[in-house]
GUGUPA-170840 format. One line per field, with one value per residue (C-alpha): residue number from 0; x negated, y, z. Coordinates in nm, 3 decimals. Layout:
resi	(NUM; ...)
u	(X; ...)
v	(Y; ...)
w	(Z; ...)
***
This chain:
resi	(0; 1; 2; 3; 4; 5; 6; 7; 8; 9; 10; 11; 12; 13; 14; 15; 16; 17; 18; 19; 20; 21; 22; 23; 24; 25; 26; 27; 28; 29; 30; 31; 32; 33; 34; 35; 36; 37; 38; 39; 40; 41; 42; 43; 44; 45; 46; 47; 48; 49; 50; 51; 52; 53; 54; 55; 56; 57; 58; 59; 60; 61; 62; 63; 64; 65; 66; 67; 68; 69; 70; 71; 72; 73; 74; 75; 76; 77; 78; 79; 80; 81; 82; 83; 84; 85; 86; 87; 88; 89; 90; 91; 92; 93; 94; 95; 96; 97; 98; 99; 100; 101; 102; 103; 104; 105; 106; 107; 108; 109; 110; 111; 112; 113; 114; 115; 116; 117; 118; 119; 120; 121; 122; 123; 124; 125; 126; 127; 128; 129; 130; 131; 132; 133; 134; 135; 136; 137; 138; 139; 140; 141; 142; 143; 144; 145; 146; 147; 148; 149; 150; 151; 152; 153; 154; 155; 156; 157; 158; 159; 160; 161; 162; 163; 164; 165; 166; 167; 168; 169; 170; 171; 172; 173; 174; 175; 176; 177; 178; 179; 180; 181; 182; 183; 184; 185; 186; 187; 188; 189; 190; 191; 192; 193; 194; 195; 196; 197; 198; 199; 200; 201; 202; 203; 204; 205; 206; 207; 208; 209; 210; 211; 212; 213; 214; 215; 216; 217; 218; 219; 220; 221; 222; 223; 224; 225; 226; 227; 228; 229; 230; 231; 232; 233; 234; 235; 236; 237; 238; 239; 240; 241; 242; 243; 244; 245; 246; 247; 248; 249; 250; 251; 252; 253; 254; 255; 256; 257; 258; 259; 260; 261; 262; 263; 264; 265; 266; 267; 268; 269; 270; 271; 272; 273; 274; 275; 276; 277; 278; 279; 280; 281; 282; 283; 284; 285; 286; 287; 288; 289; 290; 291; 292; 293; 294; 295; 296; 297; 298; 299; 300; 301; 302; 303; 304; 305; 306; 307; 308; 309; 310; 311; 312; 313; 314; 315; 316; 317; 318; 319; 320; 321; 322; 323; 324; 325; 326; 327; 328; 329; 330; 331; 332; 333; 334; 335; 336; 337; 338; 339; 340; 341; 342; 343; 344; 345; 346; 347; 348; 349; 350; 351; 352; 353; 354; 355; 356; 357; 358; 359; 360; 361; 362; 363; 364; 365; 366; 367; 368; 369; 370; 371; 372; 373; 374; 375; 376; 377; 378; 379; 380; 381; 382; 383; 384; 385; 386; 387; 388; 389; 390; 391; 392; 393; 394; 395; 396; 397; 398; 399; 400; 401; 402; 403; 404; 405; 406; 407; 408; 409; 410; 411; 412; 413; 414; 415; 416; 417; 418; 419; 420; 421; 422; 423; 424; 425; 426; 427; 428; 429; 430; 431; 432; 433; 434; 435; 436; 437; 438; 439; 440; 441; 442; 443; 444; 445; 446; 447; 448; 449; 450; 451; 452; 453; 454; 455; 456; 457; 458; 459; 460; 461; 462; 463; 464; 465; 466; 467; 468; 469; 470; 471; 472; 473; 474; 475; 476; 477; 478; 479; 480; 481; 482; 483; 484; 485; 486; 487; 488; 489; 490; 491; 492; 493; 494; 495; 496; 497; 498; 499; 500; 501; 502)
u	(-1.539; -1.292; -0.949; -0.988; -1.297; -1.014; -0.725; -0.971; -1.013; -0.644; -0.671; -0.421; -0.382; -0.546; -0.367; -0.282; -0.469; -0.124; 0.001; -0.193; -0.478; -0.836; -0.936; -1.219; -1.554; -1.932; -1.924; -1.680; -1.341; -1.140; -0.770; -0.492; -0.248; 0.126; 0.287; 0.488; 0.197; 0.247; -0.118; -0.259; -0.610; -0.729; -0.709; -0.369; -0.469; -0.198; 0.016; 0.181; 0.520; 0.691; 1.013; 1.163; 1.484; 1.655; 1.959; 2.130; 1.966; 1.662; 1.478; 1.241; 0.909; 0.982; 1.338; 1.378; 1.366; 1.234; 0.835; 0.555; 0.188; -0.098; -0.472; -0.572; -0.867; -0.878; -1.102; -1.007; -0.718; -0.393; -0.089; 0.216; 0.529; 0.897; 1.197; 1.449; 1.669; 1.531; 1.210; 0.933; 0.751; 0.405; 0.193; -0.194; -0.413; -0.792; -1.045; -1.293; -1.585; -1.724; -2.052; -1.824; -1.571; -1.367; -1.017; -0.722; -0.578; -0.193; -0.119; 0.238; 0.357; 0.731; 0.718; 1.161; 1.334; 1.472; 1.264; 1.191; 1.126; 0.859; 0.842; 0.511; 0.589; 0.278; 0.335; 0.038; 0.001; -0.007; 0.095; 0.202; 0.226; 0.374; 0.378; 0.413; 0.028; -0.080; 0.019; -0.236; -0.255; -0.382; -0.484; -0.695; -0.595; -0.413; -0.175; -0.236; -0.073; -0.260; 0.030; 0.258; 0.540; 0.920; 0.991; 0.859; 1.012; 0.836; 0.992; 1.084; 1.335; 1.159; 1.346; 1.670; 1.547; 1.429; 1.723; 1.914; 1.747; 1.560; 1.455; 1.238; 0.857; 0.726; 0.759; 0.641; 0.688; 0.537; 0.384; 0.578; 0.548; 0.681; 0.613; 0.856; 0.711; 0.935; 0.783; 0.896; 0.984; 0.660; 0.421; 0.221; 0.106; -0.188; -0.210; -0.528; -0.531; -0.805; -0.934; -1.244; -1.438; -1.297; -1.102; -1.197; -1.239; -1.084; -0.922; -1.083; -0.819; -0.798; -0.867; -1.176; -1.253; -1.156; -1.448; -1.670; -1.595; -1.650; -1.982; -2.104; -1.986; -2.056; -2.377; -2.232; -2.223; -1.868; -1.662; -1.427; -1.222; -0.873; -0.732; -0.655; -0.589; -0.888; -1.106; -0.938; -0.934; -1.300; -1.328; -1.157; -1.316; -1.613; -1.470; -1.365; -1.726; -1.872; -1.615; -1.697; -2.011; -1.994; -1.742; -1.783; -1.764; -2.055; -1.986; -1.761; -2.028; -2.322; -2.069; -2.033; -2.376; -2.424; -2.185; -2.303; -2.672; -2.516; -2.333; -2.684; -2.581; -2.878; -2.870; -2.516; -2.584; -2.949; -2.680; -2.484; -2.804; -2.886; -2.511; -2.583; -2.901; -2.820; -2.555; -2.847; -3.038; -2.729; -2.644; -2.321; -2.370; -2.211; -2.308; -2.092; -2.223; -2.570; -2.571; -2.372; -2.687; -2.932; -2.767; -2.771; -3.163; -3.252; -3.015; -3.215; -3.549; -3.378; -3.169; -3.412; -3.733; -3.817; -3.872; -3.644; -3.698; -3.597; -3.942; -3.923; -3.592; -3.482; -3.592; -3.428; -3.095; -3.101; -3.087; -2.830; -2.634; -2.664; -2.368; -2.204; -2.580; -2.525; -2.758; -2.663; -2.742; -3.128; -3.161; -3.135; -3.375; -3.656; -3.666; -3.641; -3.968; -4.151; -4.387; -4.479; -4.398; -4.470; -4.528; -4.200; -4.047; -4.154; -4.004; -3.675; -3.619; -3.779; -3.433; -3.216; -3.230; -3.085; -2.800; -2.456; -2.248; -2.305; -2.186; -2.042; -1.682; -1.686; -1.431; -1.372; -1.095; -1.317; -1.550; -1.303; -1.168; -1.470; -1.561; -1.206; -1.291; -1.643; -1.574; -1.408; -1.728; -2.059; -2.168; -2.514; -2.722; -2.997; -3.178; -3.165; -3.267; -2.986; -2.684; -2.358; -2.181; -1.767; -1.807; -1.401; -1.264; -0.853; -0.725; -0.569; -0.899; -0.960; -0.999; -1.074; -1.405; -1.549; -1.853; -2.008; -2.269; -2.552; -2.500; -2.826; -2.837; -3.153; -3.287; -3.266; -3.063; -2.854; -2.598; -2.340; -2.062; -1.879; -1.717; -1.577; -1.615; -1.287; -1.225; -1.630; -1.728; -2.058; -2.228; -2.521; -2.737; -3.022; -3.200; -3.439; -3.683; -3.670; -3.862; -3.923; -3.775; -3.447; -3.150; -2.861; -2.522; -2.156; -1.954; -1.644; -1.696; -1.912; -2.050; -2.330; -2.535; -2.782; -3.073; -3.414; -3.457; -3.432; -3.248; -3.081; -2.709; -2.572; -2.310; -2.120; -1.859; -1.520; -1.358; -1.057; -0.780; -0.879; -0.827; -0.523; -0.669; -0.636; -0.941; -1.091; -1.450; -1.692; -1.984; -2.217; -2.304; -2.341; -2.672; -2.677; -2.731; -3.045; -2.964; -3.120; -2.843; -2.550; -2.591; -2.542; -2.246; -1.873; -1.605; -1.328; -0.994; -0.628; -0.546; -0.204; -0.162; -0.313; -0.351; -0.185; -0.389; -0.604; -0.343)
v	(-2.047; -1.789; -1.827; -1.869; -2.118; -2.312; -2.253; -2.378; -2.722; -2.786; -2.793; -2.535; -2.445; -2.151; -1.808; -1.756; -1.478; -1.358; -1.293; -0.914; -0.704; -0.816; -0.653; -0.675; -0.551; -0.538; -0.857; -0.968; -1.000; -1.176; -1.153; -0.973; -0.765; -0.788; -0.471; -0.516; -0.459; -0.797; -0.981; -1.346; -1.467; -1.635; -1.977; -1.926; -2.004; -1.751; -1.464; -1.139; -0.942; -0.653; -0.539; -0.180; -0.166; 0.173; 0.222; -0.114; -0.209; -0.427; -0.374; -0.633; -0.456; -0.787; -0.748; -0.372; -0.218; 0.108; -0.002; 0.166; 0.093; 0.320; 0.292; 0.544; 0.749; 0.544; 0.293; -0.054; 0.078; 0.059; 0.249; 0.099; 0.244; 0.182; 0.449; 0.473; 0.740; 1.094; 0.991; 0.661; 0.456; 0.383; 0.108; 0.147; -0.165; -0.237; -0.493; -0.377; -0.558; -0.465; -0.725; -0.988; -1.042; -0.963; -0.785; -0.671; -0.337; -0.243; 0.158; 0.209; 0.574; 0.728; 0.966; 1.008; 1.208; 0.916; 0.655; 0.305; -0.033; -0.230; -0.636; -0.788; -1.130; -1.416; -1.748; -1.979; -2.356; -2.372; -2.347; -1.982; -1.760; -1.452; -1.148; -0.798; -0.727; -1.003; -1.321; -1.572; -1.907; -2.238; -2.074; -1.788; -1.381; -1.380; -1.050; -0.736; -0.429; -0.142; -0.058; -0.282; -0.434; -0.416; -0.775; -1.069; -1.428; -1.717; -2.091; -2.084; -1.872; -1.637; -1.349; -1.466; -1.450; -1.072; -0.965; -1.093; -0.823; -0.988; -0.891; -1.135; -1.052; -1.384; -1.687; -2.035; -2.216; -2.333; -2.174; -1.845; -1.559; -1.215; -0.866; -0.604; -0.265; 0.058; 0.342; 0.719; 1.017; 1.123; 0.921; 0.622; 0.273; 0.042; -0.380; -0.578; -0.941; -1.161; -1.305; -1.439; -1.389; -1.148; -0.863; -0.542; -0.310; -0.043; -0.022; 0.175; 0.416; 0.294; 0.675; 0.650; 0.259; 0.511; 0.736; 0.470; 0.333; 0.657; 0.749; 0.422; 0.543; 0.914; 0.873; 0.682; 0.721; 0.973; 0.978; 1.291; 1.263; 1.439; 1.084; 1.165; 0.785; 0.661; 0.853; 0.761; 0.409; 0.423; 0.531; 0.282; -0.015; 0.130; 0.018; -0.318; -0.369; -0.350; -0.581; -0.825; -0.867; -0.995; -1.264; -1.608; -1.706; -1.616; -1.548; -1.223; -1.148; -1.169; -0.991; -0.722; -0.681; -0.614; -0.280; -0.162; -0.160; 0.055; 0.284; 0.325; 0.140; -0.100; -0.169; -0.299; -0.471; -0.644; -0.785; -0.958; -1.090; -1.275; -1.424; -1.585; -1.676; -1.774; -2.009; -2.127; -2.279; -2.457; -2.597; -2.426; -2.277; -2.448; -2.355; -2.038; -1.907; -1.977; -1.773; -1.485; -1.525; -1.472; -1.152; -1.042; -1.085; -0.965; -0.637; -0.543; -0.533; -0.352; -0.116; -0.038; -0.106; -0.350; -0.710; -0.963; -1.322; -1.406; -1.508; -1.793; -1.868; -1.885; -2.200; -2.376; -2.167; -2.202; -2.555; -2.562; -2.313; -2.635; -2.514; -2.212; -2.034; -1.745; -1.526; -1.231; -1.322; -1.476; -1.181; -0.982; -1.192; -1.160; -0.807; -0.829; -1.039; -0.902; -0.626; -0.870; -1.177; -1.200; -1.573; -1.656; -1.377; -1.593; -1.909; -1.759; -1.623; -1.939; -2.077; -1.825; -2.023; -2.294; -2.147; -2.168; -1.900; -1.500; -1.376; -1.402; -1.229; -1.132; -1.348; -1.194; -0.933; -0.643; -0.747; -0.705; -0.411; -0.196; -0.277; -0.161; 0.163; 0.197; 0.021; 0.383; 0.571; 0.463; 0.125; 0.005; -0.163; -0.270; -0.461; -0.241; 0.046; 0.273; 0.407; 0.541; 0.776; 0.753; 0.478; 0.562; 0.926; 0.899; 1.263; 1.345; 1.408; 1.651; 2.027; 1.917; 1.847; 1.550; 1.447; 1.130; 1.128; 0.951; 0.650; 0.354; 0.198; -0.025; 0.322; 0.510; 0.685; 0.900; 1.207; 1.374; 1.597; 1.743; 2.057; 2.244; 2.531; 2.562; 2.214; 2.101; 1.945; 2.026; 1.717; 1.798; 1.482; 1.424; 1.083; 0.991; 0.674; 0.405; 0.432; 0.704; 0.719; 0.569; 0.725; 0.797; 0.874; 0.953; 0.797; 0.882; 1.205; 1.236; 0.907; 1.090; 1.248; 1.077; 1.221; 1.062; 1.375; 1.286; 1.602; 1.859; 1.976; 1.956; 2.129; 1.802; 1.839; 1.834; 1.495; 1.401; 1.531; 1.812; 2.121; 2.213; 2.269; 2.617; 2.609; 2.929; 3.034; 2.950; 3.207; 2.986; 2.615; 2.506; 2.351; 1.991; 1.984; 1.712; 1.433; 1.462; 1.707; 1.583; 1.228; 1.423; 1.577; 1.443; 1.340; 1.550; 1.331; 1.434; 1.210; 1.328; 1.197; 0.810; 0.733; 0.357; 0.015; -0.114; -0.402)
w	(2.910; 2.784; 2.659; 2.290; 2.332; 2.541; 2.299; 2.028; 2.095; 2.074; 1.678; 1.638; 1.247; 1.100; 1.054; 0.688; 0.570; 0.406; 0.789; 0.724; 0.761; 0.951; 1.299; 1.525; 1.611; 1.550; 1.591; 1.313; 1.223; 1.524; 1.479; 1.199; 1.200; 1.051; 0.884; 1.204; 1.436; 1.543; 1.605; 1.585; 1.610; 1.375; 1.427; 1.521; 1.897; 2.007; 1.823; 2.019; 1.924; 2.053; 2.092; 2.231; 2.450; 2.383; 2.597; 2.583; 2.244; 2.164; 1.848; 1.763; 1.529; 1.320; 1.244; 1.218; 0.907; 1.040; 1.099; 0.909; 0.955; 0.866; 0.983; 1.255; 1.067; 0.833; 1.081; 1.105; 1.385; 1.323; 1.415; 1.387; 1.413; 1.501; 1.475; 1.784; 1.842; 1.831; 1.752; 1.714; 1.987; 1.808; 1.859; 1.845; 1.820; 1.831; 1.943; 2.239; 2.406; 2.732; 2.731; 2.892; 2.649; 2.372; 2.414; 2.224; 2.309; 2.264; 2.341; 2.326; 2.287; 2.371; 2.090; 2.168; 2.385; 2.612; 2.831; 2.673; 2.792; 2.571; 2.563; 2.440; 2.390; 2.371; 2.173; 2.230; 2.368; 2.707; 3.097; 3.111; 3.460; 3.528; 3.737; 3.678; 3.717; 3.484; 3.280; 3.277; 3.047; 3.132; 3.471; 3.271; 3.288; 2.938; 2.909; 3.153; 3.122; 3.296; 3.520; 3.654; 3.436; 3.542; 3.470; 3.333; 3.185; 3.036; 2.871; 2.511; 2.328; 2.474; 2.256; 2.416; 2.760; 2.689; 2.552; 2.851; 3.047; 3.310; 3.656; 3.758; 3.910; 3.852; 3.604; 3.487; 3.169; 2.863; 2.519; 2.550; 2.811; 2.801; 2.987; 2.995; 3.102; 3.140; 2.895; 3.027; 2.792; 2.609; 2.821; 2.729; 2.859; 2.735; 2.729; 2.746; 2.620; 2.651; 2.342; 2.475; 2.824; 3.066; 3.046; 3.103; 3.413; 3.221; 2.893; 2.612; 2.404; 2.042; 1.964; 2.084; 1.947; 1.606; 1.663; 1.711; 1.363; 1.189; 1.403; 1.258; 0.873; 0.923; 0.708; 0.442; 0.095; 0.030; -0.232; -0.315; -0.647; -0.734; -0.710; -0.290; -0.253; -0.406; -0.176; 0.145; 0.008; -0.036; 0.331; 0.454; 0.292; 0.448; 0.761; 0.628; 0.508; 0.849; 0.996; 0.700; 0.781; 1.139; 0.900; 1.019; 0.623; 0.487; 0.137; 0.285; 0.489; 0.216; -0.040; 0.204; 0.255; -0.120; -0.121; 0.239; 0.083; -0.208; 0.011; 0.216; 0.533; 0.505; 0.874; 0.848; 0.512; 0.720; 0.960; 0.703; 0.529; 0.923; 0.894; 0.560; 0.633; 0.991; 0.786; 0.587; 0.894; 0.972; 0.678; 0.632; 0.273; -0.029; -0.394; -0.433; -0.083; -0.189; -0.506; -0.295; -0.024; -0.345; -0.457; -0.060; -0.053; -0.408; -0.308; 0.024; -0.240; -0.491; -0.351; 0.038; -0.123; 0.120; 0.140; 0.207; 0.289; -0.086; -0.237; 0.036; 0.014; -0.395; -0.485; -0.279; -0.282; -0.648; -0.614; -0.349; -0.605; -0.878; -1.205; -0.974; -1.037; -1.313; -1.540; -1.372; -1.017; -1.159; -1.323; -1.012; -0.786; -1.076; -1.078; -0.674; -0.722; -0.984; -0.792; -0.446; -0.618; -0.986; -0.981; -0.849; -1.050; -1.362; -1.199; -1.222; -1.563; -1.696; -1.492; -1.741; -2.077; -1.854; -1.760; -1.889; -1.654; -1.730; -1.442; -1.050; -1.002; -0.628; -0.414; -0.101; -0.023; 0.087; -0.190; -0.456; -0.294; -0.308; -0.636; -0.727; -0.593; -0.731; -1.079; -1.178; -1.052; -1.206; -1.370; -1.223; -1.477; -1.321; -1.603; -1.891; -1.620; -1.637; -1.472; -1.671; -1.378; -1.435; -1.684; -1.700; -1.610; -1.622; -1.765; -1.479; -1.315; -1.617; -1.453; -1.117; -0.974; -0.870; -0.594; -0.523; -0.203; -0.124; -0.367; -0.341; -0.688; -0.790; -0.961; -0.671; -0.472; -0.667; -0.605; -0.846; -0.928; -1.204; -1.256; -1.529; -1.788; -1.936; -2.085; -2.071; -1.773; -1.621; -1.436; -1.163; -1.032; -0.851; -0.841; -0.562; -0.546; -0.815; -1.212; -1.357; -1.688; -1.552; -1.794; -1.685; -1.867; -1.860; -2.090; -1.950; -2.013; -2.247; -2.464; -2.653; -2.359; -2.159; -1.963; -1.790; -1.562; -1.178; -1.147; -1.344; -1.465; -1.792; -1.965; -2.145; -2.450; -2.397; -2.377; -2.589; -2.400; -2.223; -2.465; -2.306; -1.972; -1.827; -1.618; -1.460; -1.637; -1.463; -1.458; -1.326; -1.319; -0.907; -0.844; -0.709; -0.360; -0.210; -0.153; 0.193; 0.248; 0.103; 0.283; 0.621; 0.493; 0.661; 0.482; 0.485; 0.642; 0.715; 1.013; 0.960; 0.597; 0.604; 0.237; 0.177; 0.149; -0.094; -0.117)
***
């Protein structure tokens, strides 16, 4: 039994979500993060902090004003970090799994001129032990740094006993354990804490847990508009979206599902559709997560082409959905049905007259947060069988061009961008699967023109507000690449310059 399934049964309350920002792995969301770097799991079962000793001084990450937190690549990674003289010591945290269990990861980098001494402190429930190769709790490997600590105290205050600069090499006491570990000019040192099963051999660098988490959204839908923060932002919810749907909740993970499927990550979005379902079989979906579960099915035939388990599944989600089931969301699973399933397709719009709500608002944070992003970039309307691309174009995009990748609407797979002639934009698409005859617009630019060609370019009129742009000419109008070539195409990051949160 690991640690956490130990922890669990003492009833401990659940984190607050407002404590900060999800992490974990495949396999779901398993802990957050504080602006501070400080981490908790989340059913509270145990929290860490850190402190750095500089000279004589202590500075707790909690109490000092000078902590900033960014993501590393914009992956679900974080750096945090804390200013000491002549430079920062910087915190990296993410979640690794080995096959045997599931483990947090603290790198801590002397980026000063002077040698440190770092204190990760654990608050939990429990019989604590320490020694300078490893705490354990309850009689479990808890906290182990990968080289030997200097000193190590346990018993509560526990801040108070760090700051009194201890020597011990071993300690007992209850709920609160610390390790102090000496940090040399310009070198670092890594921490493994068990979260459940064993620890690992080896630690993995949260550089590389990074690359992982782009590999997996390297073929991604991309999003590159003058707005600098809403592309990264859109790259990082990316990250978030995979996370979600590992989610224990399964309206975050069915929501998530529904935006993975748009950004063409259907084998990410399949393994949120098994979490709601999964939550199905065990009678662990109320009304709201049942309507969010029909949208998740109706999406996989609508957006992959391929069938879902919805035709035997709708009835009796729609009844578990009772007054939280909406036009919208019946609307959807029809025209999911209507080729394989017409029969049942009738079923449900015979359900629409009955039906007092128009629409579902989507409730969880990633949710909301990608369609934040995307609401500014094209409108998906499914049932009237068109698309309007940058339903709303602020001016200050005006003059600057604009390129949205590998995009999986129910029409099709669709890629555009925009440049300009002077003050007229010129927009390039190509559309690939869905009806023919789907039209597709762009009011933001331009209201009047629309066009049922799956590919082309268009030179639109000039939108109000753009006659004062001093654009170069533009001899000729770039041709739209395939959108079998543009979906391989990387996104271009600054790992240097992390863009800020969604939040």
């Amino acid at each position: 039994m690991g640690l956490l399934d130990r922890l669990r049964r003492r009833n401990l309350t659940p984190l607050d979500p407002s404590f900060g920002a999800l992490i974990g792995d495949l396999a779901g969301p398993i802990a957050r993060i504080a602006p501070d770097g400080a981490v908790a799991t989340l059913d509270g079962s145990w929290r860490l902090e850190w402190g750095v000793r500089t000279g004589r001084e202590w500075k707790r990450s909690s109490t000092s004003a000078a902590v900033r937190q960014n993501r590393l690549d914009d992956t679900p990674v974080y750096e945090t970090w804390m200013r000491v003289p002549g430079g920062d010591v910087i915190q990296r945290s993410a979640v690794v799994t080995d096959g045997n269990g599931h483990a947090l990861v603290w790198q801590f980098e002397n980026a000063s001129p002077d040698a440190v001494v770092v204190a990760v402190v654990g608050l939990t429930q429990g019989r604590v032990h320490a020694e300078l190769s490893c705490t354990e709790l309850d009689g479990v490997p808890w906290i182990r740094p990968c080289v030997d600590a200097g000193a190590v105290v346990a018993g509560p205050e526990i801040w108070s006993l760090v700051e009194a600069d201890p020597t011990a090499a071993s300690a007992d006491g209850e709920n609160e354990a610390a390790v102090l570990v000496p940090l040399p000019h310009r070198q670092t040192i890594t921490v493994l804490v068990s979260i459940t099963g064993d620890l690992p051999a080896r630690p993995t660098a949260p550089e590389d847990v990074a690359a992982g988490w782009k590999a997996i959204t390297a073929d991604a839908m991309t999003v590159d508009v003058p707005d600098v923060d809403l592309s990264a932002a859109w790259r990082r919810v990316l990250g978030d979206l995979v996370l979600a749907v590992g989610d224990d909740d399964p309206i975050a993970a069915g929501e998530a599902a529904w935006w993975l499927d748009l950004a063409g990550m259907h084998d990410e979005a399949d393994r949120g559709r098994e979490a709601v379902l999964a939550a199905a079989d065990r009678d662990r979906l109320g009304s709201d997560a049942a309507v969010v579960a029909l949208r998740a099915l109706a999406s996989k035939d609508l957006r992959q082409g391929a069938s879902s388990a919805l035709a035997e599944v709708a009835g009796p989600l729609a009844k578990l959905a009772r007054d939280r089931l909406d036009r919208q969301t019946v609307s959807l699973v029809a025209r999911a049905l209507d080729g394989a399933h017409p029969g049942a397709a009738a079923d449900a719009r015979a359900l629409l007259d009955t039906l007092t709500l128009a629409d579902r608002a989507m409730s969880s944070a990633v949710a909301r947060g990608a369609e934040r992003v995307l609401g500014h970039l094209f409108r998906d309307i499914d049932l009237v069988e068109r698309i309007d691309m940058l339903p709303e174009v602020p001016t200050t995009w005006f003059g600057q061009p604009i390129d949205v990748r590998g995009m999986v609407t129910g029409l099709g797979s669709l890629s555009f961008s925009v440049r300009w002639h002077r003050e007229r934009p010129a927009v390039l698409w190509q559309r690939d699967g869905g009806p023919d005859g789907a039209v597709l617009r762009c009011p933001g630019l331009d209201p009047d023109w629309s066009s049922s060609e799956r590919s082309g370019e268009a030179l639109l009129a000039a939108p109000a507000g753009s006659e004062t742009l001093l654009v170069a000419d533009v001899d000729e109008v770039p041709t739209a690449p395939p959108a079998s070539e543009v979906q391989r195409e990387g996104v271009r990051l600054d790992p240097n310059d992390p863009p800020p949160s969604l939040s």
